[in-house]
C-alpha positions as CSV (number, residue, x, y, z in Angstrom):
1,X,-45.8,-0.6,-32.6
2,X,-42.0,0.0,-33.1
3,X,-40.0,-1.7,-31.0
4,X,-37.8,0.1,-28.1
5,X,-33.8,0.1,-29.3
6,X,-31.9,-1.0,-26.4
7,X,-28.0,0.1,-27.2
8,X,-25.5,-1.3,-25.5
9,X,-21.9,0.1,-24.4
10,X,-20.3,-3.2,-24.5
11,X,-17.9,-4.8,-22.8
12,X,-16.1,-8.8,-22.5
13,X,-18.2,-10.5,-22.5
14,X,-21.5,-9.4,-23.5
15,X,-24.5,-9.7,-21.5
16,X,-27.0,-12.0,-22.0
17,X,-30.0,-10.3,-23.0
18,X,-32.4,-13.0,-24.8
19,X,-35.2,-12.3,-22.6
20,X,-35.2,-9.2,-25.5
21,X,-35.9,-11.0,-28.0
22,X,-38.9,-10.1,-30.1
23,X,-39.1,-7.3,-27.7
24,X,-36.7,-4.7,-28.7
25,X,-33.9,-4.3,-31.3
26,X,-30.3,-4.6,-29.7
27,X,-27.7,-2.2,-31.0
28,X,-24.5,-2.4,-29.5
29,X,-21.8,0.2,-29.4
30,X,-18.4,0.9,-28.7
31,X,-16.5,4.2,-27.1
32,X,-16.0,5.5,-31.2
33,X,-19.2,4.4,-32.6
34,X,-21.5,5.7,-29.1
35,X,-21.8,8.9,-30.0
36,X,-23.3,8.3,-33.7
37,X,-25.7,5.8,-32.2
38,X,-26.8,7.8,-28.9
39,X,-29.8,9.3,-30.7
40,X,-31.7,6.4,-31.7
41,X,-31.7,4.7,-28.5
42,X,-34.7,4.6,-25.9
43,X,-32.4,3.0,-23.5
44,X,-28.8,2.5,-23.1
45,X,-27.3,-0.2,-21.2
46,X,-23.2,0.9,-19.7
47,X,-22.2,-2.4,-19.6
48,X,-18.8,-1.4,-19.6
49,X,-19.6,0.7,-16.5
50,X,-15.4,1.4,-16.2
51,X,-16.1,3.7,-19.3
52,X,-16.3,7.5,-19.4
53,X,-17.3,7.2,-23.4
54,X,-20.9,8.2,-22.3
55,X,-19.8,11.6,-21.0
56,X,-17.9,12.8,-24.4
57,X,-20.6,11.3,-26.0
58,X,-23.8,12.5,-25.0
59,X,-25.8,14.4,-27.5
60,X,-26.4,17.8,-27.4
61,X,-30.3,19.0,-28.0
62,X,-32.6,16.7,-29.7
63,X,-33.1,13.0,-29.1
64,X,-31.2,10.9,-26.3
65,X,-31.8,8.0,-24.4
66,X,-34.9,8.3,-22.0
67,X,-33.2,5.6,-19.5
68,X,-29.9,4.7,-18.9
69,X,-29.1,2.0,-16.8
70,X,-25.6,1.2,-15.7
71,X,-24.0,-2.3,-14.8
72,X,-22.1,-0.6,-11.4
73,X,-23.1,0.4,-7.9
74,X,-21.8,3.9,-8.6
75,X,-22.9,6.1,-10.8
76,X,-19.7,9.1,-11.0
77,X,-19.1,8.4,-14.9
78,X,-22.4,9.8,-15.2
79,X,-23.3,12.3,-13.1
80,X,-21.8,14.8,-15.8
81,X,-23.7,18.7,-16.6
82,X,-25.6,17.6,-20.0
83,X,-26.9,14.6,-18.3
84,X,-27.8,15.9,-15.0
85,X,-29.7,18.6,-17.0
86,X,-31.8,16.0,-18.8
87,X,-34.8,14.5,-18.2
88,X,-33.1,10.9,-18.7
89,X,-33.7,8.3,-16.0
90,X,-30.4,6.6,-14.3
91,X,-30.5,3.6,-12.7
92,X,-27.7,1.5,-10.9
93,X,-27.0,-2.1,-10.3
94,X,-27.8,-1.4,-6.5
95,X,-27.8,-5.0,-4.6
96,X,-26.5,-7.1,-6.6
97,X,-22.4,-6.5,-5.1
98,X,-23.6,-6.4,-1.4
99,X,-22.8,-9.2,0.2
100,X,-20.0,-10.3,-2.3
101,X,-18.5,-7.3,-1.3
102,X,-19.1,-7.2,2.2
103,X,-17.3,-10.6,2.6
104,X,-14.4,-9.2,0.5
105,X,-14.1,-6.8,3.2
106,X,-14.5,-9.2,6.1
107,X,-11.6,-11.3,4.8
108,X,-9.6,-8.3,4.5
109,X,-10.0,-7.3,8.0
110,X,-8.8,-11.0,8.7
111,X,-6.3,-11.3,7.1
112,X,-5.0,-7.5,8.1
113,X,-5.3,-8.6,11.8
114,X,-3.9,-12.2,11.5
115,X,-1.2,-11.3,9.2
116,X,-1.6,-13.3,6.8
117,X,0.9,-11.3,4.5
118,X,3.6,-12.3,6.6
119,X,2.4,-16.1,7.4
120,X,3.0,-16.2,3.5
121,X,6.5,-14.3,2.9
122,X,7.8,-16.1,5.9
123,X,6.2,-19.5,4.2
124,X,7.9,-18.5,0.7
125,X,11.2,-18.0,2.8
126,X,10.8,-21.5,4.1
127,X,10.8,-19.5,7.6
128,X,9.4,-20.3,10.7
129,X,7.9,-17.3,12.6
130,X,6.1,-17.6,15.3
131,X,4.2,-14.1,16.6
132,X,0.8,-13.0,18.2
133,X,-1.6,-11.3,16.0
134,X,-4.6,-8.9,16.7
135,X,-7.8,-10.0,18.0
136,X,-11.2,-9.1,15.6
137,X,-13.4,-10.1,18.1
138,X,-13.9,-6.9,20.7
139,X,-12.6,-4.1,18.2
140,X,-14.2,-1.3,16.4
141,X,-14.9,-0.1,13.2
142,X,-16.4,2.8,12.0
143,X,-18.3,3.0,8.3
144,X,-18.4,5.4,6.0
145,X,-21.4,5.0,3.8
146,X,-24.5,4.2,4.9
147,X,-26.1,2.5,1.7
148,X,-26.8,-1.0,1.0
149,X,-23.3,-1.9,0.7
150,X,-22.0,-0.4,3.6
151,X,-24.7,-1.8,6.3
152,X,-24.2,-5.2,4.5
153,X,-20.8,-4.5,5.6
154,X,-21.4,-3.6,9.5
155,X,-23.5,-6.6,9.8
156,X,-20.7,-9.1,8.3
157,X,-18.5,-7.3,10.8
158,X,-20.9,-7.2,13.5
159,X,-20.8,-11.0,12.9
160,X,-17.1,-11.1,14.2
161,X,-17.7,-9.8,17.2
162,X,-16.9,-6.0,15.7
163,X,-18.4,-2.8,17.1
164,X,-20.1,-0.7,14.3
165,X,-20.3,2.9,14.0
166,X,-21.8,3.6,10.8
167,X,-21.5,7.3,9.3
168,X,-24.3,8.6,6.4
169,X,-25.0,11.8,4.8
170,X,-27.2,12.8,7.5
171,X,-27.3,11.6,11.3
172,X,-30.4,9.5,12.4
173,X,-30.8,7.9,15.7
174,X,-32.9,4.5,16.4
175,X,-31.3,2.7,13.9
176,X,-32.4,-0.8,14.2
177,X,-29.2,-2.1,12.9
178,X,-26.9,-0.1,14.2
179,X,-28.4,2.0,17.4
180,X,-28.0,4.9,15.3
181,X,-26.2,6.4,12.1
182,X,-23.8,9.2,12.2
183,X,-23.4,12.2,10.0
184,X,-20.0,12.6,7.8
185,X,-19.3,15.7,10.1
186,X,-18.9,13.7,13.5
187,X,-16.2,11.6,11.5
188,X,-13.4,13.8,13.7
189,X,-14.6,12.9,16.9
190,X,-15.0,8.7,15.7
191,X,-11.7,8.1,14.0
192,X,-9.5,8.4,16.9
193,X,-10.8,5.5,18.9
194,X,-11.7,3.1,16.0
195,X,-9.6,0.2,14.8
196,X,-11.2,-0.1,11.5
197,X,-11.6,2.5,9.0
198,X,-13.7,1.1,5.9
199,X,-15.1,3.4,3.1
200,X,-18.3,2.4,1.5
201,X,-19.5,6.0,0.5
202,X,-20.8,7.0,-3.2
203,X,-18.2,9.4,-4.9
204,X,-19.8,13.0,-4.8
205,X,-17.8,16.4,-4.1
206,X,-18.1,15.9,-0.5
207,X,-16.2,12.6,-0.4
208,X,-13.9,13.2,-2.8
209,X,-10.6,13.2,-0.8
210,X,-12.3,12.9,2.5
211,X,-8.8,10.6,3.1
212,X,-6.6,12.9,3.0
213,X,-3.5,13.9,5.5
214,X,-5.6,15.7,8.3
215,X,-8.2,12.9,8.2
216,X,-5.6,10.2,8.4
217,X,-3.9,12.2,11.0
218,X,-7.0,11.3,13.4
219,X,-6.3,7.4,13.3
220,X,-4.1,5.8,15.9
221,X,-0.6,4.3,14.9
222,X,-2.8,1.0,15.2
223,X,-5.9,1.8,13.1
224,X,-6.6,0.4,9.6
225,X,-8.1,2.0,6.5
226,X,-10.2,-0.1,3.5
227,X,-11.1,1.6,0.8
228,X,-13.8,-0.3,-1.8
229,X,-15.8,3.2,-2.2
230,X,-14.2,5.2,-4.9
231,X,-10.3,5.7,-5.6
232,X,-10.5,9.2,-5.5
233,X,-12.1,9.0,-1.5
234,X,-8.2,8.6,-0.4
235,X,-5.3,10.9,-1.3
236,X,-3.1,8.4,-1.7
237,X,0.3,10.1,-1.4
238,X,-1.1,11.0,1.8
239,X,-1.7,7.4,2.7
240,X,1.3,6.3,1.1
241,X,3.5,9.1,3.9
242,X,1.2,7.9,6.5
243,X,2.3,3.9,5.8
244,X,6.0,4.5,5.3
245,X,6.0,6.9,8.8
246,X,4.5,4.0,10.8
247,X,1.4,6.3,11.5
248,X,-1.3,3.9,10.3
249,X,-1.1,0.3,11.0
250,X,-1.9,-0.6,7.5
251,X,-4.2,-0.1,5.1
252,X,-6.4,-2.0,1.8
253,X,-7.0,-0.4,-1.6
254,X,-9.9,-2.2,-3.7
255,X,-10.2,1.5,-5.4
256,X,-7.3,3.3,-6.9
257,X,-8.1,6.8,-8.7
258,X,-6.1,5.3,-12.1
259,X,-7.2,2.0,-12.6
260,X,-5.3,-0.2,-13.8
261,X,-2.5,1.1,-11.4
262,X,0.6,1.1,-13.6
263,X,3.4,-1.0,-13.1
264,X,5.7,1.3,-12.1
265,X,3.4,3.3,-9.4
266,X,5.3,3.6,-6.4
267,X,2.2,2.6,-4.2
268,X,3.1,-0.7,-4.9
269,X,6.0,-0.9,-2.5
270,X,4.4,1.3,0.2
271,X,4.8,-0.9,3.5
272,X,1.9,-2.3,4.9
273,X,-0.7,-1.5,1.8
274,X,-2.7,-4.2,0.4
275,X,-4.1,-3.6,-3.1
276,X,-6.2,-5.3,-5.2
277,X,-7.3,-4.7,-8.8
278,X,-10.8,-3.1,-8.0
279,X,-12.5,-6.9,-7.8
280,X,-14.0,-7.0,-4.2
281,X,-17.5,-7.1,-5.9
282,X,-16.9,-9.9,-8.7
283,X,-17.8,-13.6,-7.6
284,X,-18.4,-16.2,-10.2
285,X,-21.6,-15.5,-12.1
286,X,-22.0,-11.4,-11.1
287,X,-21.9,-10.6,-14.6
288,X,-25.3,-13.1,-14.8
289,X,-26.5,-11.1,-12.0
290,X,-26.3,-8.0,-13.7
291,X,-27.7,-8.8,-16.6
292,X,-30.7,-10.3,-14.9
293,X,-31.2,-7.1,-12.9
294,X,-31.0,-4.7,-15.9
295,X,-33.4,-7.1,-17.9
296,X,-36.4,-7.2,-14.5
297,X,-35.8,-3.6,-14.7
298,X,-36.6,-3.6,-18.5
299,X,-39.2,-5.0,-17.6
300,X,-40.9,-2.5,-15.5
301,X,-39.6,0.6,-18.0
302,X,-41.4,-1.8,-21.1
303,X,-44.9,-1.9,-18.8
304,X,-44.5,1.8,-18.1
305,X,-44.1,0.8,-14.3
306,X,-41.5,2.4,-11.7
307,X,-37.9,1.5,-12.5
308,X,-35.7,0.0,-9.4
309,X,-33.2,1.8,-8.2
310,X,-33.4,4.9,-9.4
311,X,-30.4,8.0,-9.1
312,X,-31.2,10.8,-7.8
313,X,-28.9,12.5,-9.5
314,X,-28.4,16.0,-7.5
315,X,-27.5,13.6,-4.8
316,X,-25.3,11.2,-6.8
317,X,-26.8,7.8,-5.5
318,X,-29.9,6.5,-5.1
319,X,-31.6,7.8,-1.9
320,X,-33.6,5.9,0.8
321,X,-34.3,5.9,4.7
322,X,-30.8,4.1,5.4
323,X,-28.5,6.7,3.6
């Protein structure tokens, strides 16, 4: 029996895939030499999930991958015509950025409401400032994105004494988490009492600037907006106008919609914006984690069993009760 070729779209560092050996032959691939090797693979592995060399790539009629798995929560770099129209299988690293995640949100709520921008400038300044800061305990939040990763993130806000309203494709009410879920069309009525803004939705047409000037418009003067969804899920010009008029009270970008933001991006310098280089996910050892996922998945595909976390890829995620 010939052994399954398992290509990889690498990245630094590689994955540690020794649970393969004697199992299947490892190619491994590059954004020039992809599209050359895409036909002999039975599975390809987008371990450089930050990639779009899969879309230019992908082989017209005749053989292709039968599984591609990538190493990201979302699965947008994919979910292009020639693949959608195949009969290939696409799977996502769902759970393993969760909770990682959900605490990088957490301490970005804290440290929004405590300040601690300004405890740190005034320390640098060899300044003492004294000032009163907002209270987490007793304020709202509302939650875009009713997936793993974004009820992992109501109940680590929940934790802090935060009041969750969580928002999904569809609305759904007895939620045991959450009393009950919303659907993306009540978000007009929710944003203009909430303190918290966080987006945690996949990136589909509907959420693609779902941020924009009329939905900021919503928020109170006071409100803050977190964005570890998708850069393109905030206009950000529009957030950037909102920031420097004093009409938001501040706001976090994990997400930009050009990563790496260039130096000399004006968003930078926008007043009260925190942003971060897309890393709210990655704790020590995630790329282990990911590795280990894809291989328990191989796994199941080598025993002709049902693959985890599987895309449905008309909706652009993979679906289950909670979303």
């Amino acid at each position: 029996m010939t052994a399954p070729r398992v290509l990889v779209l690498d990245d630094d560092p590689l994955p540690r895939l020794d649970r393969l050996a004697g199992r299947a032959d490892v190619l491994h691939s590059n954004a020039k030499t992809l599209a050359s090797r895409l036909p002999e693979a039975d599975v390809l592995l987008v371990w450089d999930f930050t990639s779009d060399a899969v879309r230019h790539a992908w082989p017209g009629p005749g053989a292709r991958p039968r599984w591609v798995h990538t190493a990201s929560a979302g699965v947008d770099r994919l979910l292009f015509p020639e693949l959608l129209a195949s009969d290939t299988v696409i799977t996502n690293a769902r759970g393993v950025f969760d909770r990682p995640i959900a605490e990088y949100v957490a301490g970005l709520v804290l440290a929004l409401a405590k300040d601690f921008r300004g405890t740190w400038a005034a320390q640098q300044e060899h300044r003492w400032v004294h000032r009163e800061t907002a209270k987490v305990y007793g304020s709202n939040a509302v939650i875009v994105g009713s997936g793993p990763i974004g009820r992992r993130i109501g109940a680590m806000l929940q934790s802090l004494g935060v009041a969750v309203e969580l928002v999904g494709r569809r609305a759904r009410e007895r939620d045991p988490a959450f009393g009950r879920v919303h659907s993306a069309d009540s978000l007009p009525e929710l944003l203009p009492e909430t303190d918290w803004v966080v987006c945690a939705a996949p990136l589909t047409p509907q959420t693609t600037g779902m941020f924009d000037a009329e939905t900021l418009a919503l928020l109170r003067p006071s409100a803050r907006l977190i964005n570890i969804g998708r850069g393109a899920h905030v206009v950000t010009d529009d957030l950037a106008d909102a920031l420097r008029a004093g009409r938001l009270g501040g706001a976090a970008l994990d997400v930009l919609p050009d990563e790496p933001l260039p130096p000399d991006s004006p968003l930078w310098d926008v007043p009260n914006l925190l942003i971060s280089p897309h890393m709210s996910g990655d704790t020590f050892g995630w790329r282990d984690d990911l590795a280990d996922q894809f291989l328990d998945n191989f796994d199941r595909w080598h025993a002709d069993r049902p693959l985890f976390s599987v895309v449905d890829k008309q909706l652009g995620y993979v679906p289950s009760e909670d979303t």
